[in-house]
C-alpha positions in Angstrom: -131.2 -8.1 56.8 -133.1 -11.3 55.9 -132.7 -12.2 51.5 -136.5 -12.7 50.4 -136.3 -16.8 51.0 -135.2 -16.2 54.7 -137.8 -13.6 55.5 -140.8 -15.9 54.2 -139.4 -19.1 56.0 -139.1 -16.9 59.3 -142.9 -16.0 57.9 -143.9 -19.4 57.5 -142.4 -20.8 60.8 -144.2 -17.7 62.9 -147.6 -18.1 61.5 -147.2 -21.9 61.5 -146.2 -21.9 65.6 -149.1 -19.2 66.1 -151.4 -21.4 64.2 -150.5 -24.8 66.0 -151.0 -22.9 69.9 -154.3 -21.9 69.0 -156.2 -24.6 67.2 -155.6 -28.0 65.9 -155.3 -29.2 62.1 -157.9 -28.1 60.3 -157.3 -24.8 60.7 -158.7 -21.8 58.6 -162.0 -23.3 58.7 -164.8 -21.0 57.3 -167.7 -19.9 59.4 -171.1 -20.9 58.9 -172.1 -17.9 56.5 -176.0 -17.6 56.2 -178.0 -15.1 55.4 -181.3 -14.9 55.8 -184.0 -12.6 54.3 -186.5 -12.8 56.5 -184.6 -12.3 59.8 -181.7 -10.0 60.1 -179.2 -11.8 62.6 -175.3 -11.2 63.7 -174.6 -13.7 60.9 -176.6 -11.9 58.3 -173.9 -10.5 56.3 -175.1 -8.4 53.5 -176.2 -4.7 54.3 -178.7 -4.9 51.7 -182.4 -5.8 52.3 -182.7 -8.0 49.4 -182.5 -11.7 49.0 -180.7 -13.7 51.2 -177.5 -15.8 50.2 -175.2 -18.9 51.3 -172.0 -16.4 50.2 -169.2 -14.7 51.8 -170.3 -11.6 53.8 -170.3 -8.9 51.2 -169.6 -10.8 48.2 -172.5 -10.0 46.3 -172.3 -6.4 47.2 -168.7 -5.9 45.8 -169.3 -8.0 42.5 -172.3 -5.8 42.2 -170.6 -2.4 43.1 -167.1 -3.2 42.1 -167.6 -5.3 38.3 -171.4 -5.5 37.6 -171.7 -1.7 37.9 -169.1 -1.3 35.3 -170.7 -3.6 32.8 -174.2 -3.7 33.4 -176.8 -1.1 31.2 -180.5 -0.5 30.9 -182.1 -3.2 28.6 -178.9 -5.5 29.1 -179.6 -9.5 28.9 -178.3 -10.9 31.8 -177.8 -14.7 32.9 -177.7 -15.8 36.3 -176.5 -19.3 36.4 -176.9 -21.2 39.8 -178.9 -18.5 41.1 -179.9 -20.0 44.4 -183.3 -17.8 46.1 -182.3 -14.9 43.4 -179.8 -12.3 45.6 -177.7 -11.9 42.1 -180.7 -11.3 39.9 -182.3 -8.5 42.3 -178.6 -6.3 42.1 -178.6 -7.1 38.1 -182.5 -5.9 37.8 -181.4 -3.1 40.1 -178.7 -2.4 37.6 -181.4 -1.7 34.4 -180.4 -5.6 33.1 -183.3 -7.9 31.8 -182.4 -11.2 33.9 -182.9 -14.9 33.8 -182.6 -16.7 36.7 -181.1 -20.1 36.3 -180.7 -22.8 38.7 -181.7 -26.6 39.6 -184.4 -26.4 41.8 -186.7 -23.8 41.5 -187.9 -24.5 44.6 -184.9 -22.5 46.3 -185.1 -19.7 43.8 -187.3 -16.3 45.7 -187.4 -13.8 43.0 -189.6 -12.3 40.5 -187.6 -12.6 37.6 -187.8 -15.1 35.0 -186.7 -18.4 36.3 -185.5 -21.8 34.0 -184.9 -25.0 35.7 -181.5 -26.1 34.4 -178.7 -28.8 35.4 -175.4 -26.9 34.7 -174.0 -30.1 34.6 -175.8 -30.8 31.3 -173.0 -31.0 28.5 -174.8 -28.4 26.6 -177.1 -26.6 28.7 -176.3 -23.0 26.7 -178.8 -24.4 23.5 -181.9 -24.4 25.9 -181.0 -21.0 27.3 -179.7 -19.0 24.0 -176.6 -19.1 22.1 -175.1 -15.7 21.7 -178.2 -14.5 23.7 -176.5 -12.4 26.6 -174.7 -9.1 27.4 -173.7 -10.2 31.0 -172.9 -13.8 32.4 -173.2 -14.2 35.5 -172.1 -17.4 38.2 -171.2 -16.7 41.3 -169.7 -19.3 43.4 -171.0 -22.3 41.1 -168.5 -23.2 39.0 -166.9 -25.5 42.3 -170.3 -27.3 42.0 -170.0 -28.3 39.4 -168.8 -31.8 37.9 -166.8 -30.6 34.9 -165.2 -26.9 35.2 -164.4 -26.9 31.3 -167.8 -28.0 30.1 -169.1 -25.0 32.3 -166.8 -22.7 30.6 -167.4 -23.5 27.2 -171.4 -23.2 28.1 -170.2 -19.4 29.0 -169.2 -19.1 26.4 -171.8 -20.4 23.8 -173.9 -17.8 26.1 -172.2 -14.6 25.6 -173.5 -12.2 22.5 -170.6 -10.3 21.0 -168.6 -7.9 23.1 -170.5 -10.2 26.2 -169.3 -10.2 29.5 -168.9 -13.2 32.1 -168.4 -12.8 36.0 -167.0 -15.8 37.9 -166.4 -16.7 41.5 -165.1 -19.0 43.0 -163.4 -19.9 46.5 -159.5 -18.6 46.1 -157.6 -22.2 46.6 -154.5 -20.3 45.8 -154.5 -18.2 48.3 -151.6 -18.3 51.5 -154.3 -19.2 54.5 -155.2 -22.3 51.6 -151.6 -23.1 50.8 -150.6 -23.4 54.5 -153.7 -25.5 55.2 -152.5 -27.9 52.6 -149.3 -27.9 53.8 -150.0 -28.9 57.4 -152.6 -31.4 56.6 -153.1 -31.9 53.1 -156.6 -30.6 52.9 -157.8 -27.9 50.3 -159.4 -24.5 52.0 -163.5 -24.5 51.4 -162.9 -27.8 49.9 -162.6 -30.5 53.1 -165.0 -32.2 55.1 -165.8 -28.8 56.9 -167.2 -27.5 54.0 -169.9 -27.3 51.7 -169.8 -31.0 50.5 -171.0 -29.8 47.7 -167.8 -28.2 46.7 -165.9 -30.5 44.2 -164.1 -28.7 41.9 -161.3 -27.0 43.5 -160.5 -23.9 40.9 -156.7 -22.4 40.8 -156.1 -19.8 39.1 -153.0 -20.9 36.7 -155.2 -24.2 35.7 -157.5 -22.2 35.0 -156.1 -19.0 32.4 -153.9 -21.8 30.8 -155.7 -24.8 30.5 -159.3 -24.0 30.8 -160.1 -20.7 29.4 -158.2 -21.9 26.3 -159.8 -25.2 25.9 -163.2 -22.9 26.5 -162.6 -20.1 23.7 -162.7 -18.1 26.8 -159.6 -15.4 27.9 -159.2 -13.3 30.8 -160.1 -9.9 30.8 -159.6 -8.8 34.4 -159.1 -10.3 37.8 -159.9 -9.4 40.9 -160.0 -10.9 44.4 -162.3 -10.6 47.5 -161.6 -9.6 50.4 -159.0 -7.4 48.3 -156.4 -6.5 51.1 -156.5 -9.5 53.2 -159.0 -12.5 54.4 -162.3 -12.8 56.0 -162.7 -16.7 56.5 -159.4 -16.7 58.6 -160.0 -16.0 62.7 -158.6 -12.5 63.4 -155.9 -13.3 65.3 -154.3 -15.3 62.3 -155.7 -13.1 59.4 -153.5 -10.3 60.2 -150.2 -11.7 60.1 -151.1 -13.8 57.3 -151.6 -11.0 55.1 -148.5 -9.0 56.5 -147.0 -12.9 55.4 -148.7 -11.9 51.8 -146.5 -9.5 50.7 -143.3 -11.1 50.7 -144.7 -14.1 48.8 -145.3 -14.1 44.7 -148.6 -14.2 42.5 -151.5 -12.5 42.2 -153.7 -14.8 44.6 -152.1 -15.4 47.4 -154.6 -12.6 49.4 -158.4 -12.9 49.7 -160.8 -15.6 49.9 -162.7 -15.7 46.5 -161.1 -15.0 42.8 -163.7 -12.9 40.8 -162.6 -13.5 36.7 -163.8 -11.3 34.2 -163.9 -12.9 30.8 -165.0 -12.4 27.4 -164.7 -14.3 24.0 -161.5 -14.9 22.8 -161.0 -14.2 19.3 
């Protein structure tokens, strides 16, 4: 019988060798996800007809389904900031919420919702959008855009009314296919030159519940990770034994590619 330290070195070495015969450093590198509305393609990725994203195949659907469902109610103000052509604000308006759209350039944003133009990297961008003003926060995949991950926070913050509601995503850094990418070649998953270059601010999760959230007068209320059982971003033949890998290693991150927080005020 391997002790636990044996079985995830014999872990390691397996999915390290299996890694190394099929492709060279730089391994675990996403896809090109697009979606787009007006065309349905193999790499459309959302079953929805709505608004097309730049996310992970599904993402919006399960934040939608899975979180926004749970918190969202008829005549709810909801925020979405970084809302890109407007996927988020279609499933929050489906939802019975009264949205804002919020984003840079409003000439990437395809809804019908009320739209501001807003720099989220603005040190206090909440005070032209309403302090204390909304029910339901929402920024998926943005806060990695952004130049200052605190000064976004505490923004959320200043947002959310009393008893409010923020949901975050962001790429999962933490997770095992990104610790053995930065372990073969010192690279950060969803964060190299492979990537989005406009990813910047790599978010793990331990930096985040005890140094930002803190600093923020945020605290986390739930957390949940997508894909929940395993990892789409990873080819097949490595995502498999890399989750198998997943259960003999500690944490609460180490599967799926994007962490979804849930937090509220702290008090």
């Amino acid at each position: 019988m391997f002790d636990r330290s044996e079985a995830e070195t014999a872990l390691i070495v397996s999915v390290t060798e299996r890694y190394r015969s099929r492709q060279p450093l730089g391994a675990f590198r996403p896809r090109r996800m697009i979606e787009i509305s007006s065309q349905r393609s193999r790499m459309d990725f959302d079953a929805q007809p709505m608004i097309g994203t730049v996310t992970n195949r599904g993402l919006h659907d399960f934040v939608a389904s899975q979180v926004i469902a749970r918190y969202a109610r008829a005549g709810a103000r909801a925020v979405d900031l970084g809302a890109g052509p407007g996927a988020m604000c279609d499933r929050l308006h489906s939802s019975g919420c009264q949205v804002l759209a919020v984003d840079r350039d409003p000439a990437v944003y395809q809804g019908e919702h009320r739209f501001v133009a807003q720099d989220l990297n603005n040190a206090g961008f909440a005070a032209a959008l309403g302090v204390s003003s909304f029910d339901l926060v929402v920024a998926v995949e943005v806060i990695e855009h952004v130049e200052s991950p605190i000064n976004f926070l505490r923004n959320v913050a200043q947002l959310l009314a009393p008893d409010g509601v923020a949901v975050i995503t962001t790429p999962n850094v933490d997770s095992l296919p990104a610790r053995l990418k930065f372990l073969l070649n010192g690279k950060i998953r969803m964060m190299d030159t492979v990537s989005d270059p406009t990813h910047i601010s790599p978010i793990f999760s331990d930096l985040l519940r005890r140094q930002f959230l803190p600093r923020a007068g945020l605290k986390l209320s739930e957390h949940l990770l997508f894909p929940p059982n395993g990892y789409q971003l990873t080819r097949k033949p490595l995502a498999w034994p890399l989750a198998l890998a997943a259960a003999v290693f500690p944490g609460d991150s180490v599967l799926g590619d994007n962490h979804i927080f849930i937090l509220k005020a702290a008090t």
